[in-house]
VEXDREN-2710 file (C-alpha; in Angstrom, 1 decimal):
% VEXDREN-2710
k/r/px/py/pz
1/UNK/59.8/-85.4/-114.4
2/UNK/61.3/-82.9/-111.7
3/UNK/64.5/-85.1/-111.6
4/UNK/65.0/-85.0/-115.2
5/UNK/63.7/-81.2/-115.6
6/UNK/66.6/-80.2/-112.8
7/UNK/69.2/-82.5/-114.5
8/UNK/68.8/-80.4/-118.2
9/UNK/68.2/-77.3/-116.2
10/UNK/71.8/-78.4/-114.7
11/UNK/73.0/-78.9/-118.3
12/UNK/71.9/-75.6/-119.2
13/UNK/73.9/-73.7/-116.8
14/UNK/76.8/-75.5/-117.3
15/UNK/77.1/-75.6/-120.9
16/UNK/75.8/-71.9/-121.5
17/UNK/78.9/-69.4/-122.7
18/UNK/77.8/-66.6/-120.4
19/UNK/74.8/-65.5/-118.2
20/UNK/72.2/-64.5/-121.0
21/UNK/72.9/-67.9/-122.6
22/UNK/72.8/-70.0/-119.5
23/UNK/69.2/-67.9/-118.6
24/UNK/67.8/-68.4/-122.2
25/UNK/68.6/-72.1/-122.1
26/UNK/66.8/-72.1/-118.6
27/UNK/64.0/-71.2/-119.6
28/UNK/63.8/-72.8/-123.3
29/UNK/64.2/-75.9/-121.4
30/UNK/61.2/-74.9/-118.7
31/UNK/58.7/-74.3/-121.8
32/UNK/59.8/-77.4/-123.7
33/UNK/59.7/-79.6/-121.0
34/UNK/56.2/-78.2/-118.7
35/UNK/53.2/-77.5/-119.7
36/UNK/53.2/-73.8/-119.3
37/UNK/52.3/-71.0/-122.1
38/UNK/55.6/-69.3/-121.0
39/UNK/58.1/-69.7/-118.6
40/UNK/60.7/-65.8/-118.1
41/UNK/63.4/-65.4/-115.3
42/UNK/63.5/-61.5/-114.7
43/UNK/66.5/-60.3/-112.4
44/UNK/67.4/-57.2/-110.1
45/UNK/69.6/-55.1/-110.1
46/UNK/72.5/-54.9/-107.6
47/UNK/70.3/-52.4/-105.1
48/UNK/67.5/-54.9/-105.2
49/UNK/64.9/-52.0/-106.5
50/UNK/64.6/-52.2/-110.3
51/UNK/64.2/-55.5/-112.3
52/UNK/66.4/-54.4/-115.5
53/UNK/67.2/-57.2/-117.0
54/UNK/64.3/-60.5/-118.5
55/UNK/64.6/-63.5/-120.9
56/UNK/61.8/-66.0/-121.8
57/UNK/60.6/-68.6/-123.8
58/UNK/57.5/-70.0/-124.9
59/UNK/54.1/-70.4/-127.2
60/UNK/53.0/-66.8/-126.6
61/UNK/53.7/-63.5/-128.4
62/UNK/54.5/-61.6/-125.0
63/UNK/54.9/-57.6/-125.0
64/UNK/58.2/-57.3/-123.3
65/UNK/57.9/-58.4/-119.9
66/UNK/60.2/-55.9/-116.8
67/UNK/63.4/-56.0/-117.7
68/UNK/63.3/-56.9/-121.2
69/UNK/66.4/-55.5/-123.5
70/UNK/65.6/-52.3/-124.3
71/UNK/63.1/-51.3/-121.6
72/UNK/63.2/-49.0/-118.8
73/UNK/64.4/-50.8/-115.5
74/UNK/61.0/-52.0/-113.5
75/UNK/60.2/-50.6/-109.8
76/UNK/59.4/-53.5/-107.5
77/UNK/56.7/-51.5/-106.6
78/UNK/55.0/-52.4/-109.5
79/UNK/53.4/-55.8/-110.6
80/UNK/53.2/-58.8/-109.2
81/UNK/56.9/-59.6/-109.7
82/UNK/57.3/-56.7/-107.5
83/UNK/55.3/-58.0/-105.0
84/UNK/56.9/-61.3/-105.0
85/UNK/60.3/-59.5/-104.4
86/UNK/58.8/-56.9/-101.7
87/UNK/57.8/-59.6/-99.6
88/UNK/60.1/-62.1/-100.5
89/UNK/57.3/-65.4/-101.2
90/UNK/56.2/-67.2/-103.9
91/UNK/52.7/-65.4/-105.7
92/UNK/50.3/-68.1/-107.3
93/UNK/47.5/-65.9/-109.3
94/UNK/45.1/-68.6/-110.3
95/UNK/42.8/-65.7/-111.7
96/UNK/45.0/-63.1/-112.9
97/UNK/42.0/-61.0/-113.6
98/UNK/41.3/-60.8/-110.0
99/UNK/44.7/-59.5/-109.0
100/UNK/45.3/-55.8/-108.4
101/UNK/48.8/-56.2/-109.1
102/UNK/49.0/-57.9/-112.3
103/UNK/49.9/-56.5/-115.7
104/UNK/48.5/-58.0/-118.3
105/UNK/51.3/-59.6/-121.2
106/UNK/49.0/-61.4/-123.3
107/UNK/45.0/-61.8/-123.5
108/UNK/45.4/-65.9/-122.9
109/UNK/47.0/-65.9/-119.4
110/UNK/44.7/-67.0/-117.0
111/UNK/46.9/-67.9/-114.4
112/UNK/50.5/-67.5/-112.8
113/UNK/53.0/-68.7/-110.4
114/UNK/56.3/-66.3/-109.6
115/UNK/58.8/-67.6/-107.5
116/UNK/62.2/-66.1/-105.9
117/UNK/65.1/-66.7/-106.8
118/UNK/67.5/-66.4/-104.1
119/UNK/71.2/-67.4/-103.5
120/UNK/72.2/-67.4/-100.0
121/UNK/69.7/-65.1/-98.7
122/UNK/70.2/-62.4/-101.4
123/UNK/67.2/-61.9/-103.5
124/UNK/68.7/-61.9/-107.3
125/UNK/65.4/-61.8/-109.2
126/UNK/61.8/-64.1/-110.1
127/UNK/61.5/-67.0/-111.9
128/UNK/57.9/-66.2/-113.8
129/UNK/55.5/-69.0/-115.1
130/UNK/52.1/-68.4/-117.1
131/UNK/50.0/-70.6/-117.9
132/UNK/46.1/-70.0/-120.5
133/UNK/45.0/-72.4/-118.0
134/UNK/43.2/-71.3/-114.4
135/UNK/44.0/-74.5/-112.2
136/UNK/47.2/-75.4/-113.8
137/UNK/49.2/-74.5/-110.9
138/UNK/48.3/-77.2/-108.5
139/UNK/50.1/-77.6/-104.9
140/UNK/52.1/-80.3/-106.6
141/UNK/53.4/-77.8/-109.7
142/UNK/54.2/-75.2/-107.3
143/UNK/57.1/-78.1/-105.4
144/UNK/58.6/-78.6/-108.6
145/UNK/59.0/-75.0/-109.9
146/UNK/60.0/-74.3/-106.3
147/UNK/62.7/-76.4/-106.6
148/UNK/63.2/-75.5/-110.1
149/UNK/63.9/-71.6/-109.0
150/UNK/66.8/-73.1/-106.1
151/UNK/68.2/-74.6/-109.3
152/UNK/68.0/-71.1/-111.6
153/UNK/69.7/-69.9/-108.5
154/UNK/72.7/-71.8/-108.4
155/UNK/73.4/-71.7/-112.1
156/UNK/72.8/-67.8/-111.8
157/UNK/75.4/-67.5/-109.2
158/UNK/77.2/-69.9/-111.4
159/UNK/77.8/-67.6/-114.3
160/UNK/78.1/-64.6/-112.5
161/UNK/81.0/-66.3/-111.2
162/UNK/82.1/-67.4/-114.2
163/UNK/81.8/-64.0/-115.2
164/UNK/83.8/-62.2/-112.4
165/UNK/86.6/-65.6/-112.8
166/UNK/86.6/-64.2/-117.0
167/UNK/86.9/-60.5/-115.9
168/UNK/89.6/-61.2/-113.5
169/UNK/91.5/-63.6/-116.0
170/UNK/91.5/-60.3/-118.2
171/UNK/92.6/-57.7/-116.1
172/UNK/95.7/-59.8/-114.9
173/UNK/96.6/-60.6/-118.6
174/UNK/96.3/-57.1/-119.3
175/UNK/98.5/-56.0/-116.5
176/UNK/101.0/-58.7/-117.3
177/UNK/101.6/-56.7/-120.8
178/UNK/101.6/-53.4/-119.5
179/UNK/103.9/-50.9/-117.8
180/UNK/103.3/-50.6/-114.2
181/UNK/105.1/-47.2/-114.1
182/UNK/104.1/-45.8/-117.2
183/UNK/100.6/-47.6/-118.1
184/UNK/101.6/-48.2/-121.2
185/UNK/102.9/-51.5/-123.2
186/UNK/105.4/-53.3/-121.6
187/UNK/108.9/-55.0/-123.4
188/UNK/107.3/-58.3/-123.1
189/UNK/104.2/-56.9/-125.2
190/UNK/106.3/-54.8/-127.7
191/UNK/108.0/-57.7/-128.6
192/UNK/105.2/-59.9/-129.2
193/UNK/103.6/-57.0/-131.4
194/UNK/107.0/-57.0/-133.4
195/UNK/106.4/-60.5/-134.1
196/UNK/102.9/-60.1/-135.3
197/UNK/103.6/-56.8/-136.8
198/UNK/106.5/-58.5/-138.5
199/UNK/104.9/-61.2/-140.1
200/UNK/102.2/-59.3/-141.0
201/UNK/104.1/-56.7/-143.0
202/UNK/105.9/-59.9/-144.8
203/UNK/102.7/-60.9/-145.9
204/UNK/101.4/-57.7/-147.4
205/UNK/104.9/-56.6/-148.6
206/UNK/104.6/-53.7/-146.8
207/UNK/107.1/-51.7/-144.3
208/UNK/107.6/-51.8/-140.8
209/UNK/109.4/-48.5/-138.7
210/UNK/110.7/-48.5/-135.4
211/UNK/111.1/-45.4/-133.3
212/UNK/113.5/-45.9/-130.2
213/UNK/113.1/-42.8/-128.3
214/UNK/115.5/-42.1/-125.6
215/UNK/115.6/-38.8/-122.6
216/UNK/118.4/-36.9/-122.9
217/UNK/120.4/-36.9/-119.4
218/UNK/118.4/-38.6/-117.7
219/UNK/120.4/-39.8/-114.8
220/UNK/121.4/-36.1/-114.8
221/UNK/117.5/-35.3/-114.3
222/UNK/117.0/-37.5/-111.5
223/UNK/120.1/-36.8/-109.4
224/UNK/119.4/-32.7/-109.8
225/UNK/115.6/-33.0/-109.0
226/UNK/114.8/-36.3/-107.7
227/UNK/113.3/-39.9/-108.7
228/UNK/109.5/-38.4/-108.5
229/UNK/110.6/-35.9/-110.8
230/UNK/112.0/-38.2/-113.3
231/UNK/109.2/-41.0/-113.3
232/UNK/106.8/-38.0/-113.7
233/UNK/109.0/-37.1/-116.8
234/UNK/108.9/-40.5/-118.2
235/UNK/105.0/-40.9/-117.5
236/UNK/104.8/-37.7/-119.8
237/UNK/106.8/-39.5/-122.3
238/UNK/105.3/-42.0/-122.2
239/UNK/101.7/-40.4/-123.0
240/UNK/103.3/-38.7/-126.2
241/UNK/104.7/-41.9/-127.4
242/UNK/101.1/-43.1/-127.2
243/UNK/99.6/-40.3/-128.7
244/UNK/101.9/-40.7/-131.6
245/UNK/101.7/-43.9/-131.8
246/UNK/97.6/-43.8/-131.6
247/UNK/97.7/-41.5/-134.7
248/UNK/99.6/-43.9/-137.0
249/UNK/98.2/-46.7/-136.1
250/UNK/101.2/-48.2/-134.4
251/UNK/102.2/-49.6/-130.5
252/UNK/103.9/-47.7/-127.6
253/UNK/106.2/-49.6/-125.0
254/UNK/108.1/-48.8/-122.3
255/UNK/111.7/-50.2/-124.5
256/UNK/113.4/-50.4/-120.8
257/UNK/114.7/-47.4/-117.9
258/UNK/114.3/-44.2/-120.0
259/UNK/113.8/-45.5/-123.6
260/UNK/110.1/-45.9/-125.3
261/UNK/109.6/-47.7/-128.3
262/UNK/107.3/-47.0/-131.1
263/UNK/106.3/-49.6/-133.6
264/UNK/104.1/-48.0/-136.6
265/UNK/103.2/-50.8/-139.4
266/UNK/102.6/-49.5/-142.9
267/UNK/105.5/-46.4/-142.5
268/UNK/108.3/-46.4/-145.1
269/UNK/111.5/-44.5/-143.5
270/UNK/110.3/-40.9/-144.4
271/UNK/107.2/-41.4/-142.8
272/UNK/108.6/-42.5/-139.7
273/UNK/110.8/-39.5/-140.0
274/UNK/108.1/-36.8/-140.0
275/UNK/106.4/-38.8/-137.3
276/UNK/109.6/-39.0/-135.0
277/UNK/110.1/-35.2/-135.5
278/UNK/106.4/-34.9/-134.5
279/UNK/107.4/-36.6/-131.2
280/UNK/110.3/-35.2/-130.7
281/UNK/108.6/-31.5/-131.1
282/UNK/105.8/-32.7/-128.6
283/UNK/108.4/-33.6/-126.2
284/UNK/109.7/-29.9/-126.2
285/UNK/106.8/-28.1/-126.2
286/UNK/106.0/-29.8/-122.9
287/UNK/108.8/-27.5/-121.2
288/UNK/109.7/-30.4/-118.5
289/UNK/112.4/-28.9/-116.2
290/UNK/115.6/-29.9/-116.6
291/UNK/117.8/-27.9/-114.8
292/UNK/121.0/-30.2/-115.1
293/UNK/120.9/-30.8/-119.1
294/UNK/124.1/-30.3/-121.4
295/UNK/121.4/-29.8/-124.4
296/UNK/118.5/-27.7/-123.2
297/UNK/117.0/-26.4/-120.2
298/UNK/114.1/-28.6/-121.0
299/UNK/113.9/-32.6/-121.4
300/UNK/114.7/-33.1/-124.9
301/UNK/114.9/-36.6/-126.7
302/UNK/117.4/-38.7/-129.4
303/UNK/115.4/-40.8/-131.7
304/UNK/116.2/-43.5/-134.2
305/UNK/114.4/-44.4/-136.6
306/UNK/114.6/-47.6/-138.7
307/UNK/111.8/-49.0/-141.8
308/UNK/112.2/-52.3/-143.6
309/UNK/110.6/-54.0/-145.8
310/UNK/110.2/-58.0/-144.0
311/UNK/111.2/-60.9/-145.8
312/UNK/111.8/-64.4/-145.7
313/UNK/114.9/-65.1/-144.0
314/UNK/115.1/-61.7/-141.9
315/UNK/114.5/-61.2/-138.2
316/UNK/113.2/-58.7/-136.4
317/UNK/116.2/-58.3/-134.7
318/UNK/117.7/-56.4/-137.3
319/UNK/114.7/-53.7/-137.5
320/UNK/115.4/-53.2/-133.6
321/UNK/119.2/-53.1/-134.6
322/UNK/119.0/-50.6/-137.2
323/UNK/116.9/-48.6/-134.7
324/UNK/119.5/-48.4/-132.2
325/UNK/122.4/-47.2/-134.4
326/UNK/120.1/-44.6/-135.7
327/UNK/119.8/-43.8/-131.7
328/UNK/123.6/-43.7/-131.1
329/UNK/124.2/-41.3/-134.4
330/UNK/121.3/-39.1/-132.9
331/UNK/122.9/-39.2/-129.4
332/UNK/126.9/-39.0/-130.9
333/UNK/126.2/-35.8/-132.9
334/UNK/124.1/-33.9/-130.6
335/UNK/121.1/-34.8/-129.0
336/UNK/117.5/-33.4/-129.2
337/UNK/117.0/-34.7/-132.4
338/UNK/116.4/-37.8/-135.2
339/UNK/118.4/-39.8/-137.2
340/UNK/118.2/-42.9/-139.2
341/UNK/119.8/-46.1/-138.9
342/UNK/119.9/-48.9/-142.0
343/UNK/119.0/-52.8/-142.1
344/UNK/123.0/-53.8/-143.3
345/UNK/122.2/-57.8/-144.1
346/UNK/119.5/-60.2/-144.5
347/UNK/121.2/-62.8/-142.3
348/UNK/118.5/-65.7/-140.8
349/UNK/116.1/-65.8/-138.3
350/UNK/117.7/-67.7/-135.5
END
């Protein structure tokens, strides 16, 4: 029986999606499988002084045991799980009535058995077994839900590491798609947005603007006040572009040196307009020095703005396009300030 209760207690961990799952199938198995009225794994938190966190299984209609969803986190100076964790050995309560420590779950339990569950020395939390029965937990019991605890213990560790491996994973795709300089989206995530964006729009009919934002003399900022100057500059660009961006709806990205991109679905060519001025306005009311500018004592930016309508046989490409000439007119007849550039073909995706 202990062979085959370790072997689906093995299953459990490995098949569970996360840590509650894993724990809940644990202990689902343990009540199926033994005799006992209910069978709970409660675990501490990372200080060791709280249990905050339970899950359990079995005939009886507990009150919520320590650490149960919901709850206030448990002192382990309270209860017998608390004194199993304080002095780190197994409690068998074979009259639970007797026991000053005991708090009562449910009028049936006569008896109970709470052992450790520890992972290379650290104490994570108590695997908890009651039974309505007071001689139920017989020297020979107590081996197998000894053993049974080492096991609850590996597949624990297992799915917290699982966890940490998933939370890692994240992070590192996250950072792959973001600026390192600027925190925000990076070219390789604008351009996967576009495509989304793009087909998204197709389906729904609906128009798609691009604003390519660019700093005026920006070269001219760096070499008069220094690279920590202009990154500081760009990081501040950067932030409007998002905030922008965050109101419509839309994606910032770092486009590539100086030049920011914002996508914003749903916004015909006037909209993108008043939204580019908005941006543009933000910009200048910042007041970023910039001593060496032909335009304005003050960073200032050339926008252009593009909106299209996608549709089968069109690329992307030529939103971006149409972005840029509108960037180059903005740029050619002045600077500090927006102007439009137009989708000229439908020529094929290549």
């Amino acid at each position: 029986m202990l062979t085959e209760i370790l072997a689906q207690v093995s299953r459990a961990a490995l098949q569970g999606e996360g840590r509650d799952e894993v724990l809940q199938g644990i202990v689902d198995c343990l009540a199926t499988r033994l005799p006992v009225a209910l069978a709970s794994i409660i675990l501490l938190d990372e200080e060791g002084t709280h249990f905050v966190h339970a899950v359990w299984s079995g005939v009886l209609e507990l009150d919520a045991p320590a650490g149960a969803p919901g709850s206030e986190p448990w002192p382990i100076t309270k209860g017998a799980a608390g004194r199993c964790v304080r002095t780190g050995r197994a409690q068998l309560l074979t009259d639970v009535d007797g026991d000053p420590d005991y708090v009562p779950g449910h009028d049936s339990v006569r008896s109970e058995y709470l052992v450790p569950i520890r992972h290379r020395g650290r104490l994570l939390g108590v695997l908890n077994l009651e039974s309505t029965e007071r001689d139920f937990f017989s020297p020979q019991a107590c081996l197998v839900f000894d053993a049974v605890a080492a096991q609850v213990a590996g597949a624990i560790h297992l799915a917290r590491v699982v966890h940490e491996l998933e939370l890692a994973n994240r992070a590192l795709r996250e950072s792959s798609m973001r600026d390192g300089l600027t925190g925000i989206a990076n070219r390789r995530s604008f351009d996967q947005r576009l495509a989304e964006d793009w087909d998204c729009m197709g389906r729904e009919a609906r128009p798609l603007a691009l604003l390519l934002v660019d700093a005026d003399c920006f070269k001219e900022l760096n070499d008069s006040l220094g690279h920590q100057h202009g990154d500081e500059c760009l990081r501040e660009l950067a932030r409007i572009c998002a905030n922008v961006a965050e109101r419509n709806r839309g994606l910032a990205a770092r486009y590539g040196g100086e030049e920011m991109a914002v996508l914003l679905p749903r916004h015909d060519l006037d909209r993108a307009r008043a939204a580019a001025e908005d941006l543009r306005r933000e910009v200048l009311a910042q007041a970023l020095a910039h001593p060496a500018s032909r335009v304005a004592r003050h960073v200032t930016v050339s926008i252009g703005v593009a909106a299209v309508v996608p549709a089968p046989g069109m690329s992307p490409h030529l939103l971006v396009s149409a972005a840029d000439r509108g960037l180059y007119l903005a740029k050619a007849s002045g600077r500090n300030r927006v102007r439009a550039g137009y989708v000229r073909s439908r020529t094929r995706a290549g």
